[in-house]
C-alpha positions in Angstrom: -20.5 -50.8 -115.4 -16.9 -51.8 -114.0 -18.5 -54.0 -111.4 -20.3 -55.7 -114.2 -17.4 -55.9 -116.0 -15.1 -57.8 -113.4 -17.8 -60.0 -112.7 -17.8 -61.2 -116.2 -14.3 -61.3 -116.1 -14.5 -63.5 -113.0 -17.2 -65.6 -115.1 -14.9 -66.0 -117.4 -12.4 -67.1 -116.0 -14.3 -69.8 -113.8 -15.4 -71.1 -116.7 -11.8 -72.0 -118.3 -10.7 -73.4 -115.4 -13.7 -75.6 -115.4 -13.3 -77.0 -119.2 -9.2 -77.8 -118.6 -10.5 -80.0 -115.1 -12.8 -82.0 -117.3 -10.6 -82.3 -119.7 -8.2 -83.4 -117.7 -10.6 -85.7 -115.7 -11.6 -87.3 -119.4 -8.0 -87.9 -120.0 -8.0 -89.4 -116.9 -11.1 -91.7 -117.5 -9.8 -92.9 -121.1 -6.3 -93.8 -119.6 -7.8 -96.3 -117.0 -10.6 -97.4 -119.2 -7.5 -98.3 -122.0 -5.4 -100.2 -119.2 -8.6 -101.6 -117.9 -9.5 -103.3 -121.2 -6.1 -104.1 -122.1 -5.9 -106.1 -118.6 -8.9 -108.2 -119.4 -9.2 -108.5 -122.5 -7.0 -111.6 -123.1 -8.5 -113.0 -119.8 -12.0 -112.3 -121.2 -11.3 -114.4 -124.6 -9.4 -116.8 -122.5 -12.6 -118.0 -121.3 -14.4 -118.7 -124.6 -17.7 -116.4 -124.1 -19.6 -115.2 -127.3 -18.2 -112.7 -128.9 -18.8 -111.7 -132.8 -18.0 -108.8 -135.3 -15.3 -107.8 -133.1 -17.9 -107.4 -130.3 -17.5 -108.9 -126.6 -20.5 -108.0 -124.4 -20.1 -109.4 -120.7 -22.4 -112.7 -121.2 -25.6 -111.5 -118.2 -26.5 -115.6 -117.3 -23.3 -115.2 -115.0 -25.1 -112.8 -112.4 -22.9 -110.6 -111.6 -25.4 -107.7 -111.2 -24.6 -106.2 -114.9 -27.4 -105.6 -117.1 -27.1 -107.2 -121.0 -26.1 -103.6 -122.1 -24.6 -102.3 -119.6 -20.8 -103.0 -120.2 -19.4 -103.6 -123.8 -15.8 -104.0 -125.2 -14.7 -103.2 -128.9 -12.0 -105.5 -129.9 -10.8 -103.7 -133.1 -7.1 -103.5 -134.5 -7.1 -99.9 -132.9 -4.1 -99.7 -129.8 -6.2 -98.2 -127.6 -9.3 -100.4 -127.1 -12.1 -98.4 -125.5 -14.3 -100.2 -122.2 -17.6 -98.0 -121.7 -18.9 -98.1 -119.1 -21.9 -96.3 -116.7 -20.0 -96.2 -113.5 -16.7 -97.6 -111.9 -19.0 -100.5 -109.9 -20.2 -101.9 -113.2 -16.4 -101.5 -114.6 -15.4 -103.1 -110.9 -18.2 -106.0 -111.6 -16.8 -106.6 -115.2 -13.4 -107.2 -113.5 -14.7 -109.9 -111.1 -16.2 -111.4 -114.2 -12.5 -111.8 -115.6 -12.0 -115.4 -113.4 -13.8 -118.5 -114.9 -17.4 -118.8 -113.8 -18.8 -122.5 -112.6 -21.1 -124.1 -114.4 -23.0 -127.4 -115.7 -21.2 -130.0 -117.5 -23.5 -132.8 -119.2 -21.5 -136.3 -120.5 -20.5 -136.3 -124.3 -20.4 -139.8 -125.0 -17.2 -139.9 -127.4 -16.7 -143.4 -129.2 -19.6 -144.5 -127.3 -20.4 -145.7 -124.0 -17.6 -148.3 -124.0 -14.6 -145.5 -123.5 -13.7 -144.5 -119.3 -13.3 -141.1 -118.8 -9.7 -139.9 -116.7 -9.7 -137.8 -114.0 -6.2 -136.1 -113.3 -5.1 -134.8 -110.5 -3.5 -131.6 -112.7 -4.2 -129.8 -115.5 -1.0 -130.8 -116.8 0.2 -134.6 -116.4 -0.9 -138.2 -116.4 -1.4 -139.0 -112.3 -4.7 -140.6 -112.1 -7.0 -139.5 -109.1 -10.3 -142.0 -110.4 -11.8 -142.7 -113.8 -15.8 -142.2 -114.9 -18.4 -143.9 -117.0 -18.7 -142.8 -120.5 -22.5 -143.6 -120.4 -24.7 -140.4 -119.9 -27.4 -142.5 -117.7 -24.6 -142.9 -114.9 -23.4 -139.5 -114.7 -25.3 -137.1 -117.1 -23.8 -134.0 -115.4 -21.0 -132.7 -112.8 -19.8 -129.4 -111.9 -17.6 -127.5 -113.5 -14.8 -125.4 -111.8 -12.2 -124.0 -114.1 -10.4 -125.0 -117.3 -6.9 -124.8 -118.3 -4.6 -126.5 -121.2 -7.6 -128.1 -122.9 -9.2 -129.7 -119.8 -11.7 -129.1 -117.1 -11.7 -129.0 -113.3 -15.1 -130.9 -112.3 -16.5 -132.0 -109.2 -18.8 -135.5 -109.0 -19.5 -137.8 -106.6 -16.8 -136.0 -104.0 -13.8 -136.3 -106.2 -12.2 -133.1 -107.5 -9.5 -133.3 -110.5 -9.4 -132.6 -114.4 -10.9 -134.2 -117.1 -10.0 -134.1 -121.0 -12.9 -131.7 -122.7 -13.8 -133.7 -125.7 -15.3 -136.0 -123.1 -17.8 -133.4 -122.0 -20.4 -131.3 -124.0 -20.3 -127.8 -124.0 -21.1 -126.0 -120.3 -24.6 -125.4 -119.6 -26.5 -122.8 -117.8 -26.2 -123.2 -114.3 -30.4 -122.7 -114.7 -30.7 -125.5 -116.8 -33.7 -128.0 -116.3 -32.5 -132.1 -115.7 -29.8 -131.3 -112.6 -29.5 -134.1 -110.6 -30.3 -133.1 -107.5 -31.6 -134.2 -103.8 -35.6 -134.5 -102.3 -37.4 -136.0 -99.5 -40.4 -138.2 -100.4 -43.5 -138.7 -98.7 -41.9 -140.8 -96.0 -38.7 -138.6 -94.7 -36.4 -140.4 -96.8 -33.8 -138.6 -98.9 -33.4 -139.6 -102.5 -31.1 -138.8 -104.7 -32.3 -138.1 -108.3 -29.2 -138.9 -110.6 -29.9 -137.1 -114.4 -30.1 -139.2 -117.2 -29.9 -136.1 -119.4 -28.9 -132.4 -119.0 -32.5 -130.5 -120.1 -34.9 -133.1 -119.3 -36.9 -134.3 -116.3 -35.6 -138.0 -116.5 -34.1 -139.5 -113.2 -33.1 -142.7 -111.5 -33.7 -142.0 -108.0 -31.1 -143.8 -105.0 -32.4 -143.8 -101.5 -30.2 -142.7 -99.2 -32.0 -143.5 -96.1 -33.8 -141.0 -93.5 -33.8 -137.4 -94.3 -31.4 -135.5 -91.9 -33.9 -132.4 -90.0 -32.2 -129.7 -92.1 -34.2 -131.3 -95.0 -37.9 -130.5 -95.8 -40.2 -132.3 -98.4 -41.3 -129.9 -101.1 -37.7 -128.4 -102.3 -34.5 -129.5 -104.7 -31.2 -129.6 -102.8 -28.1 -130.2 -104.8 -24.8 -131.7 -103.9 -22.2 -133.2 -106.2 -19.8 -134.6 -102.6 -23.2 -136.1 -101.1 -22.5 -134.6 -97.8 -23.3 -130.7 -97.9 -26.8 -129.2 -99.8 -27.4 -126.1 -101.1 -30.6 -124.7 -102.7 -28.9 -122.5 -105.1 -26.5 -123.9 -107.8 -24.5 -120.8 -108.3 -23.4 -120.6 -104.5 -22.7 -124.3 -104.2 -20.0 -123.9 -107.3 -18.9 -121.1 -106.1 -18.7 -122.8 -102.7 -16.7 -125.4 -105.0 -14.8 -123.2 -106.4 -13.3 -121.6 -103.3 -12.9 -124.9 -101.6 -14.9 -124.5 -98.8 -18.7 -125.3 -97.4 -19.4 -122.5 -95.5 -22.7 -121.7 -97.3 -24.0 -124.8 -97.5 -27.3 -125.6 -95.5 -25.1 -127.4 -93.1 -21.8 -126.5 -93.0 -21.4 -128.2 -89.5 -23.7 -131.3 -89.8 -22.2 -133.1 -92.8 -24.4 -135.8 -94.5 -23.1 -139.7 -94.7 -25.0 -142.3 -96.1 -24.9 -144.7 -93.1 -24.8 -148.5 -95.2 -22.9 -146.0 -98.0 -19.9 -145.3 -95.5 -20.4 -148.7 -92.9 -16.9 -150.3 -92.7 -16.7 -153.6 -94.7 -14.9 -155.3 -91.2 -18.5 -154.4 -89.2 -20.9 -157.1 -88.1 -24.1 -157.7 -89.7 -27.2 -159.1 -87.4 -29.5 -160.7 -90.5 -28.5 -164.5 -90.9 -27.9 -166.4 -94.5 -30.9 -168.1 -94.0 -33.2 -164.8 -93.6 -31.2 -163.6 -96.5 -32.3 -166.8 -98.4 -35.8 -166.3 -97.4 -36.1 -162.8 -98.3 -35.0 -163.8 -102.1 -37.6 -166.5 -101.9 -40.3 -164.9 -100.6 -40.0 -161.2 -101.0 -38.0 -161.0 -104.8 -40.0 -164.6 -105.7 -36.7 -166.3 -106.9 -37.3 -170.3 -106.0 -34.8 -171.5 -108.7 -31.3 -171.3 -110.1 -30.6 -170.4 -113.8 -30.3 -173.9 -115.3 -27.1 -174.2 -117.4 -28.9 -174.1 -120.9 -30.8 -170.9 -121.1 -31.4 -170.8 -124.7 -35.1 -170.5 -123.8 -35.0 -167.6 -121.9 -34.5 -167.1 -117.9 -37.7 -167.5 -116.3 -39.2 -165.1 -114.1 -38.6 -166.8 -111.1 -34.8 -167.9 -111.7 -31.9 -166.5 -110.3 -28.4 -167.4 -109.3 -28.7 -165.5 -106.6 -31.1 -168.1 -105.3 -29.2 -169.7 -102.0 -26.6 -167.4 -102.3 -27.4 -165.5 -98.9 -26.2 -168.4 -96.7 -22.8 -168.4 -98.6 -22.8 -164.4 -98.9 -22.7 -164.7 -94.8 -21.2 -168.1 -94.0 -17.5 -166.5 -96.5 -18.2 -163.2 -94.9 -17.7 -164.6 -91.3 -14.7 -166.9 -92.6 -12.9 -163.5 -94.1 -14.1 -160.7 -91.9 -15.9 -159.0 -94.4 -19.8 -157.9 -93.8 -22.3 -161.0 -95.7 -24.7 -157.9 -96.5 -22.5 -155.4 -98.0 -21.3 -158.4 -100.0 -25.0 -159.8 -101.3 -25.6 -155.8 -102.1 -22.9 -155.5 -104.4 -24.1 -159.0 -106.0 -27.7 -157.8 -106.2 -26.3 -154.8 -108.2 -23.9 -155.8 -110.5 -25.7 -158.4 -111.1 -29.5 -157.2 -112.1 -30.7 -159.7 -109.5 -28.4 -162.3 -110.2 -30.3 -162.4 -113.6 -27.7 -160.8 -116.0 -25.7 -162.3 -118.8 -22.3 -163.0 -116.9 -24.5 -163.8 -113.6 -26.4 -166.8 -115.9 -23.6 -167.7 -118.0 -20.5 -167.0 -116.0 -21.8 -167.3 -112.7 -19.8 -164.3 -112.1 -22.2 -162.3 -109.6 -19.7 -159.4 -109.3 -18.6 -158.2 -112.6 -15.1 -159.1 -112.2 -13.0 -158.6 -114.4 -15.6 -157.2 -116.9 -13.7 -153.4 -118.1 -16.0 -150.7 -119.9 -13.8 -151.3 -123.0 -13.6 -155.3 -123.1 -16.8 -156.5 -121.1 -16.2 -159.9 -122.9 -13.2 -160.4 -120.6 -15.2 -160.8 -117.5 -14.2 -164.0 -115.6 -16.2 -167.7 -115.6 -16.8 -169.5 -112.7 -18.0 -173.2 -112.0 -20.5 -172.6 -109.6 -21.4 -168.7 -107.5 -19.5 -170.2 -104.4 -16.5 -169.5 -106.3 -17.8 -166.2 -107.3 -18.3 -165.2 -103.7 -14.8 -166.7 -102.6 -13.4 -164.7 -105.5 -14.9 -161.8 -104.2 -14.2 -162.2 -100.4 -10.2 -163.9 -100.5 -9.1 -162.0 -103.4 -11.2 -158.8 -104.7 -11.7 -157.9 -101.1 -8.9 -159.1 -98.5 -6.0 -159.0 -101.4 -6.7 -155.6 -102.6 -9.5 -153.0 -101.6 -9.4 -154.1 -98.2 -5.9 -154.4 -97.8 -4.0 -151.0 -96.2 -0.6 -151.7 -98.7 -2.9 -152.5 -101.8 -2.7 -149.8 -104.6 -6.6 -150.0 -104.7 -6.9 -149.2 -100.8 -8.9 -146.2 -101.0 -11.5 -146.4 -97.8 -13.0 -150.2 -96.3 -16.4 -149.0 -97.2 -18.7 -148.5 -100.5 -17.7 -144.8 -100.4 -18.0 -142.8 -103.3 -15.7 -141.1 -106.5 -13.5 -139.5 -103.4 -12.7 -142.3 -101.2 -13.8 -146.2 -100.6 -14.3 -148.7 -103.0 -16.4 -147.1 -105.7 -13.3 -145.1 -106.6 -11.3 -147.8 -108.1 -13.9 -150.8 -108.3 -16.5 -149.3 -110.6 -16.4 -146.3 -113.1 -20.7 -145.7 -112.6 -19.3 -142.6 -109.9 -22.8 -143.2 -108.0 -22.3 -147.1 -107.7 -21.5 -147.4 -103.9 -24.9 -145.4 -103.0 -26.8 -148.2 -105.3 -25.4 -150.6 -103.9 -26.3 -149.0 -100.0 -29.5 -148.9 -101.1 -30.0 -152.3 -101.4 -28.6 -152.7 -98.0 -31.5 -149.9 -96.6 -34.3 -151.9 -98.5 -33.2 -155.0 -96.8 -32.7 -154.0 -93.3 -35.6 -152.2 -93.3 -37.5 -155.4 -94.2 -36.1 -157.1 -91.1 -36.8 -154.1 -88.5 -33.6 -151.7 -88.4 -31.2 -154.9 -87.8 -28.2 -152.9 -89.0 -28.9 -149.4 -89.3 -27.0 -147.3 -86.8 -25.8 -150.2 -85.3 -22.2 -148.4 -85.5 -21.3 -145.1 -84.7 -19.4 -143.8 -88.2 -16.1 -141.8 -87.0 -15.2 -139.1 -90.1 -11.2 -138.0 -90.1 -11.4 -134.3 -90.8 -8.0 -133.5 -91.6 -5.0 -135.3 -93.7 -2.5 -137.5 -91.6 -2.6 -140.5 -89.7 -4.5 -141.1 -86.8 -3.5 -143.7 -84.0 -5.9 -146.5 -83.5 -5.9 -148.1 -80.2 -7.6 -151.0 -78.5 -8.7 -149.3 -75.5 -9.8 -145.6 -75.0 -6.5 -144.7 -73.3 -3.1 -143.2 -75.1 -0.7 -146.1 -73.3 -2.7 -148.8 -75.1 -1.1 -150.4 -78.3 
């Protein structure tokens, strides 16, 4: 009976001391689960997410391996908020949730399509790193990075920087149908399917030439820089994000469009005269726009009709490539076929602004245009090292070269190297690859010499 009787005891008193450790581990618990929610919970509503009837649950689209009900807060008036939680990796998982997750951006078209859109170089301040085209059909979505003080950090076309929110819609799903994104077609080549609208399946596709080996027909790549492809939108803003391309497809074998990134000073080896021809016999232009067109341009008019001899002959006489030249005039101008090609014989949209296209300049006859173009738009200022404009002597991209300050359409330098590809594929591979492209890979100058040895100036 007394051996029964300590062993209750004993019983007894095992039990008490395990009620005051779970107590005490409770108390425990509820202190870190109040700091933990009073951490994040500003940084949470920071970041907009759904929340209603003083209810946030952790919005499951973002992946973060947590289950729809798996982690809620109460926000209340109570001081002591309470996080629950099923274990400390789901509470650790809501934590990494805490930074802004990447997403889709699709174009709001404020005003209407008449209005640039700004990209800063800060959340904060006026400096200007490139400006974008307000129309949805040139740039229907970019990535989005962060946001801070009523803007966004977005990525498109290889330029990085922050744009006002009103002049995007709200962030789509990173799953959301209508990306644009990268295939190869039936012939190896690599086209790049620009969206025309955020949830549909309408694209204008750009060729960008042969497919590199990394690429296979049959699957969706995306890339908003051009130059690195992922198959997974999530990892590629995250990628982005984090500044880097390690897990990208092919994070040593960067991507350049070859006509997209040929230097304007190269050589071309296709003539004026097979230039000509190919207008004439190929695009069946045999006329120039007559001066009275109140009738209507005819099928076979164009002012770009005879222009390839003087697109080469100026290029020679300024040292800029005739090709590169009669691509841009093929694109700004529809063909040479557009209002301010017919009636201003302007072939190159200058002076034309989103906001005032009326103030575009009039020339007597397209040699002007292309003197314009070569002297002045070219030699004066985007080819010209001290020119404010100088961003690259190539068609480049949002990032760097000419489309960053000569057009706000962020995809207008690969249009117009694709009119370059089409060409020079119809005369046999005359220019492609005839140059081997050098990429910097770091910031700072680099010394350019006339022979391969340090001694020469």
């Amino acid at each position: 009976m007394n051996k029964n009787r300590n062993y209750s005891n004993i019983l007894i008193q095992l039990t008490k001391l395990i009620i005051t450790l779970l107590l005490a581990i409770s108390i425990s618990i509820t202190q870190f689960s109040t700091v933990f929610a009073e951490d994040i919970e500003d940084d949470l509503l920071s970041q907009d997410d759904n929340y209603t009837d003083g209810e946030l649950t952790i919005d499951p689209e973002h992946d973060n391996g947590i289950e729809e009900d798996e982690i809620t807060i109460v926000l209340s008036d109570d001081p002591d908020p309470v996080v629950e939680a099923r274990s400390q990796i789901m509470m650790y998982s809501a934590l990494t949730y805490a930074s802004f997750a990447p997403k889709i951006l699709s174009i709001n078209q404020v005003g209407g399509s008449d209005r640039s859109i700004i990209i800063y170089s800060a959340s904060t301040g006026t400096v200007r790193i490139a400006s974008l085209s307000n129309r949805a059909s040139s740039n229907a979505d970019v990535g989005l990075l962060d946001e801070a003080n009523g803007r966004y950090k977005i990525i498109i076309s290889g330029a990085v920087g922050w744009i006002d929110k009103e002049s995007f819609m709200e962030p789509k799903d990173t799953n959301s149908q209508g990306v644009s994104h990268y295939s190869v077609n039936g012939n190896g080549d690599l086209i790049h399917n620009i969206s025309k609208l955020v949830g549909s399946t309408s694209y204008s596709p750009i060729l960008q030439g042969k497919a590199p080996s990394y690429l296979s027909q049959g699957t969706q790549y995306y890339s908003y820089d051009g130059h690195y492809f992922y198959v997974n939108r999530v990892t590629m803003l995250n990628d982005y994000k984090n500044s880097t391309r390690n897990n990208s497809l092919n994070s040593t074998q960067p991507f350049y469009n070859y006509f997209q990134y040929l230097p304007y000073r190269s050589l071309s080896n296709i003539s004026g005269q097979q230039l000509d021809d190919y207008i004439k016999n190929v695009k069946g232009f045999t006329q120039s726009i007559p001066k009275d067109t109140n009738e209507g341009i005819l099928s076979h008019q164009s002012n770009l009709f005879e222009a390839g001899t003087i697109s080469v002959w100026q290029g020679n006489k300024y040292g800029a490539n005739g090709l590169l030249t009669m691509s841009i005039a093929i694109h700004e101008s529809g063909w040479g076929r557009s209002y301010l090609a017919a009636n201003r014989k302007n072939l190159f949209g200058h002076e034309a602004y989103d906001s005032t296209p009326g103030s575009a300049k009039a020339y007597e006859h397209i040699f002007d245009s292309f003197w314009s173009h070569n002297a002045k738009f070219l030699n004066w200022n985007f080819l010209d090292f001290d020119s404010y404009s100088f961003k690259g002597g190539y068609l480049g991209n949002k990032e760097s070269g000419i489309n960053n300050y000569y057009a706000t359409d962020p995809y207008w330098g690969e249009k117009a190297a694709s009119y370059y590809n089409t060409m020079d594929r119809y005369f046999g591979n005359a220019d492609y690859d005839g140059y081997r492209l050098g990429v910097k890979k770091s910031a700072g100058t680099v010394d350019i010499r006339r022979e391969p040895a340090v001694d020469s100036p």
